[in-house]
C-alpha positions in Angstrom: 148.9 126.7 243.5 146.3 126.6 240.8 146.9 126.6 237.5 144.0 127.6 234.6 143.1 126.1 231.3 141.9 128.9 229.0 138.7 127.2 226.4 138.7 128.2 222.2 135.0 130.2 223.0 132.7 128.0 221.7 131.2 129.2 218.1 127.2 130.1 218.4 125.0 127.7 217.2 124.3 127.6 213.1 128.0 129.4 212.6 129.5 128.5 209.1 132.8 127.4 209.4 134.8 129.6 207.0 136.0 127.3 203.6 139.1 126.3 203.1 141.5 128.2 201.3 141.6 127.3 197.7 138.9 125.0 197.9 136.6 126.9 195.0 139.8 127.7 193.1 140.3 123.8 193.0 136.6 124.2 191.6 136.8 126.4 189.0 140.4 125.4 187.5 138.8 121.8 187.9 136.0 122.7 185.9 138.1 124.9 183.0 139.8 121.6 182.6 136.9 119.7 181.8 135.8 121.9 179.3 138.8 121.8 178.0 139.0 118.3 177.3 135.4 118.4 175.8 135.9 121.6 173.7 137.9 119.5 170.6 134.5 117.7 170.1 132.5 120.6 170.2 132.9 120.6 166.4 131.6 117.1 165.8 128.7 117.3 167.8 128.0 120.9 166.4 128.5 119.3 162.7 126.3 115.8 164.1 123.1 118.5 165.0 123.7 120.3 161.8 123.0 116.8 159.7 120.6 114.9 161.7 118.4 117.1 163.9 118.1 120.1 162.4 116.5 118.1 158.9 114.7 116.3 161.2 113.2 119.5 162.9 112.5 120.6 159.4 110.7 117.5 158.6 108.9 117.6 161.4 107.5 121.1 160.7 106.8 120.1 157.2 104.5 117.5 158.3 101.9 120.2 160.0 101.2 121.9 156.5 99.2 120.9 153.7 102.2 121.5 151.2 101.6 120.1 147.1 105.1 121.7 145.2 102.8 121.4 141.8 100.6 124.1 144.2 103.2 125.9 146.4 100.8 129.4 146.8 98.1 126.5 148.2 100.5 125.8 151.5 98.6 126.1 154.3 99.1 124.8 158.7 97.0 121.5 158.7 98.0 120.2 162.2 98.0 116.8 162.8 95.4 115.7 160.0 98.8 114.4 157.8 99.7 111.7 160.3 95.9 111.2 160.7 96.3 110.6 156.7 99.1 108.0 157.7 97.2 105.8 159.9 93.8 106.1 157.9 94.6 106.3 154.2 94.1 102.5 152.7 97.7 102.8 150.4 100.0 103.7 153.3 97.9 101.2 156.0 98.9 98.1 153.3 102.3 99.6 153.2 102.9 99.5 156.8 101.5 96.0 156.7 103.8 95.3 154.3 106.9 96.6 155.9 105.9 94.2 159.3 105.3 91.5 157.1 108.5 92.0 155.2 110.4 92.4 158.2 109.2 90.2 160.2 109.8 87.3 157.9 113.6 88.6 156.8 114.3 88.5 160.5 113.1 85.6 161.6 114.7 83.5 158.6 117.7 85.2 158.3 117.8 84.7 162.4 117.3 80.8 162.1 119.5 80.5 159.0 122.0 82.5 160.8 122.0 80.1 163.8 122.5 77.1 161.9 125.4 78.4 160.0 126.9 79.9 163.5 126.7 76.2 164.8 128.5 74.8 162.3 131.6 77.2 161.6 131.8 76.4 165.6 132.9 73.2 164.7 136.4 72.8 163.7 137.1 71.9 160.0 139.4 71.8 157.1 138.9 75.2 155.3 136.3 76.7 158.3 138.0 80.1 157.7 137.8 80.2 153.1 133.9 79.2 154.1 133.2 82.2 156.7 134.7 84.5 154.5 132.0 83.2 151.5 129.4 83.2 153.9 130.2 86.7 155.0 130.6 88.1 151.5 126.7 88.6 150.5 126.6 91.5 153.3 129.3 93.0 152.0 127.6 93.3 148.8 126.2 97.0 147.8 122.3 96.3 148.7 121.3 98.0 145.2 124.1 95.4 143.8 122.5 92.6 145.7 119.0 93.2 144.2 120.2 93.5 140.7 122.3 90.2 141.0 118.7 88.7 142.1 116.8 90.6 139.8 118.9 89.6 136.5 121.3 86.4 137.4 118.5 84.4 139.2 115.3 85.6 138.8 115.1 86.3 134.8 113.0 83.6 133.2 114.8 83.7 130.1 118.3 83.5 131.0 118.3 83.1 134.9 119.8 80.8 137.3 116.8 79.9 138.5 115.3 78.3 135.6 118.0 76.8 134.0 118.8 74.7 137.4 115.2 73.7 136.6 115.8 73.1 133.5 118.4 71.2 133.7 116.8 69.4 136.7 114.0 68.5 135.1 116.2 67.4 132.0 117.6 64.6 134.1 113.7 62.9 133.7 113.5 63.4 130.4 111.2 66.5 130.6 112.5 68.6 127.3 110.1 71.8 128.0 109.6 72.3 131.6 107.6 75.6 133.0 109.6 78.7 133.4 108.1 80.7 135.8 108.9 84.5 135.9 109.7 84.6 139.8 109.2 88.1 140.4 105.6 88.6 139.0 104.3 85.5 140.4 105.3 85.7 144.0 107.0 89.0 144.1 106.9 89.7 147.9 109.0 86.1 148.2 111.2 87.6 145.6 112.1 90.6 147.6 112.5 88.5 151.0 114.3 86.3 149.4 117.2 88.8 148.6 117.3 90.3 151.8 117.3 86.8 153.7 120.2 85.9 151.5 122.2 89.5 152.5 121.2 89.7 155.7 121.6 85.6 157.2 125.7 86.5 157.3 125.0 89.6 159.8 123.2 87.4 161.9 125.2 84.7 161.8 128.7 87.0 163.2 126.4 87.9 166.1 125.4 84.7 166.8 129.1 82.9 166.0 130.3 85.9 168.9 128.0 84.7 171.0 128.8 80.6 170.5 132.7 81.6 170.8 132.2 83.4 174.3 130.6 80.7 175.9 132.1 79.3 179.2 134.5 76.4 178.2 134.5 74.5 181.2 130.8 74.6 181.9 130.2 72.9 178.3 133.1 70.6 179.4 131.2 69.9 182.7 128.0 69.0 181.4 129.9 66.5 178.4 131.0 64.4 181.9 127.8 64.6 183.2 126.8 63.0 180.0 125.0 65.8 178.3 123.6 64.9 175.0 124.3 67.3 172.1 120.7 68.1 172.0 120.3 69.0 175.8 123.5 71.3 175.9 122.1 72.9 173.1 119.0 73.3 174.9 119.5 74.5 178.1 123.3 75.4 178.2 123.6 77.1 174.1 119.8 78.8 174.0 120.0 80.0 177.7 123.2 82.2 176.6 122.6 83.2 173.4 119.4 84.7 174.4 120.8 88.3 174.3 122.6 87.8 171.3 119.9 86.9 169.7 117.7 89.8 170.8 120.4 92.0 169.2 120.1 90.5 166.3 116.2 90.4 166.2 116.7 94.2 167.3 118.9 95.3 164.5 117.7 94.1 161.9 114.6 95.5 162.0 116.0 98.5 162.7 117.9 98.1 159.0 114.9 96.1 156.9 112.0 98.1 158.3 113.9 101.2 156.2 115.1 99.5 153.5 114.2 100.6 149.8 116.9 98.9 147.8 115.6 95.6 147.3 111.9 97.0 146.6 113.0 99.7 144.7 114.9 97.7 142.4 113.4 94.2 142.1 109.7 95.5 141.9 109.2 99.2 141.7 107.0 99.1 144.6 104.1 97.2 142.1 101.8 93.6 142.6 101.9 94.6 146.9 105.4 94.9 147.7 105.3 98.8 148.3 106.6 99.1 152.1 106.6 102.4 153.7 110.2 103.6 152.3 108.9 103.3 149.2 105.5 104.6 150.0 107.3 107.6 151.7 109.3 108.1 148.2 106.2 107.8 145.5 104.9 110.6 148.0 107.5 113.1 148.3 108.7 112.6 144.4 105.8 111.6 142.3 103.0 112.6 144.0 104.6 115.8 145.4 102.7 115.8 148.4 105.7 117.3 150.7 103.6 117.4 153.8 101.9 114.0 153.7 105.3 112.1 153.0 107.1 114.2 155.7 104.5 112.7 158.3 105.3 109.3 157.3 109.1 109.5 157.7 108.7 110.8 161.3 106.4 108.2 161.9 109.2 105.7 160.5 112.0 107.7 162.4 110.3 107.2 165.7 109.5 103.7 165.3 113.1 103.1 164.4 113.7 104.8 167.7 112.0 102.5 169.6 113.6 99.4 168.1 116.6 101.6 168.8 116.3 101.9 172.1 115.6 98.6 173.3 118.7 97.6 170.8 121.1 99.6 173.1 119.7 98.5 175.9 120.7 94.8 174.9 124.2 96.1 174.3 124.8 97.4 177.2 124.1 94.6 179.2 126.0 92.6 177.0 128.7 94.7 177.7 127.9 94.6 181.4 128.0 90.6 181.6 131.2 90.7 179.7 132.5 93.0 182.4 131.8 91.0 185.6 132.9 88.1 183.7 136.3 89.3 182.9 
């Protein structure tokens, strides 16, 4: 007695097997719910394009036409000849080496000072918290505040800090009629860097204190056993780590003194060689009315900030990334 297996017939070659039931249903309500977790910020990012790109797209468009507001019937497409005007005109090239000398040296000071006084609010003290909240209070300061405190309460020759201190320095020798200098018109870039050295050292020093503070314990603790000096942990334990806290640093603040106008603005007016590109940009749109020319300028600003910008946030995120596999 035989007995037979019946076979499924086999499916020809290249069938599609039919989908399973639901399966795009799961799709769509999956995708309805994602939109509608993203519609509440719909409204910010609408009201975010509304005040940043769309006046930047405007600027942008400015800066192709040769537009005077004293001539406005004389506007007229001039292509790329206005950012032609920013690289070849002699004011604006000694204002953009201005702003990289300004910055440059703000950074770099404000980085070292900022070290220093990271290193030693490390340390445990008597009072370590009163003096990091003095030390933090100049960048809390109002920049335009700032630069009138220096312009008026140290730098006046008549009645400034400054030249009392000397004065009363000098006093001490027996000198009754010492020079008063007048700070600002004989070294008025050092003036201006000054100021923002002085605001800036405390945001440099909080990145630099987060980075000291988040250094591994017991490898410091190791290398004191293995008998370490200060100097060499400093050197190839402290450094070593710090080195992408310190690129932020470096990174941001450019990205705040290459714009700034405060300090300028207020201390100098722009005059004896101080005039960075902010300011240039500003005696070019509002005294010289030249709309188009000015409007070139600020891109060109805008899109070097982005590029500081960019590698900034690259920095941060693998800050963020090492503080993740660490955890």
């Amino acid at each position: 007695m035989s007995t037979s297996v019946s076979t499924p017939p086999l499916s020809p070659a290249g069938a599609k097997r039919p989908s399973a039931p639901g399966r795009a249903g799961r799709g769509a309500s999956g995708r309805a719910r994602a939109w509608a977790t993203r519609a509440p910020l719909l409204p910010a990012l609408i009201f975010l394009i509304a005040v940043t790109q769309l006046p930047f797209v405007a600027t942008l468009v400015i800066s192709l036409f040769d537009w005077n507001s004293l001539a406005p019937d004389d506007r007229s497409f001039a292509g790329l000849s206005n950012y032609g005007s920013v690289f070849t005109d002699a004011s604006l090239r000694e204002s953009v080496f201005t702003t990289v000398l300004l910055t440059a040296t703000v950074v770099i000071v404000s980085v070292v000072l900022g070290l220093l006084l990271a290193l030693l609010l490390d340390r445990k003290f008597i009072g370590r918290g009163f003096v990091r909240t003095l030390l933090i209070t100049p960048f809390l300061l109002v920049p335009v505040s700032a630069a009138l405190m220096w312009k008026h309460v140290l730098y006046n020759p008549e009645y400034g800090l400054l030249n009392g201190g000397w004065a009363w320095f000098t006093g001490l020798f027996g000198v009754s009629d010492p020079a008063q200098p007048d700070w600002i018109s004989d070294m008025p870039l050092l003036a201006v860097e000054a100021s923002l050295i002085w605001q800036w050292t405390p945001f440099m020093m909080l990145i630099l204190l987060a980075g000291l503070q988040s250094r591994p314990a017991e490898i410091m603790e190791a290398a004191k056993l293995d008998g370490a000096t200060g100097w060499q942990m400093f050197r190839f334990l402290t450094v070593p780590h710090l080195r992408r806290y310190l690129e932020l640093g470096v990174l941001l603040g450019s990205i705040y003194i290459v714009q700034n106008f405060d300090a300028v603005f207020t201390l100098t007016s722009g005059g004896l060689g101080t005039a960075n590109l902010p300011y240039t940009i500003y005696q070019t749109f509002y005294q010289a009315h030249e709309y188009g020319l000015a409007s070139a300028a600020g891109v060109v600003v805008v899109i070097g900030t982005i590029v500081i910008a960019t590698f900034a946030l690259r920095v941060v995120s693998s800050l963020f990334s090492e503080e993740a596999n660490r955890a």
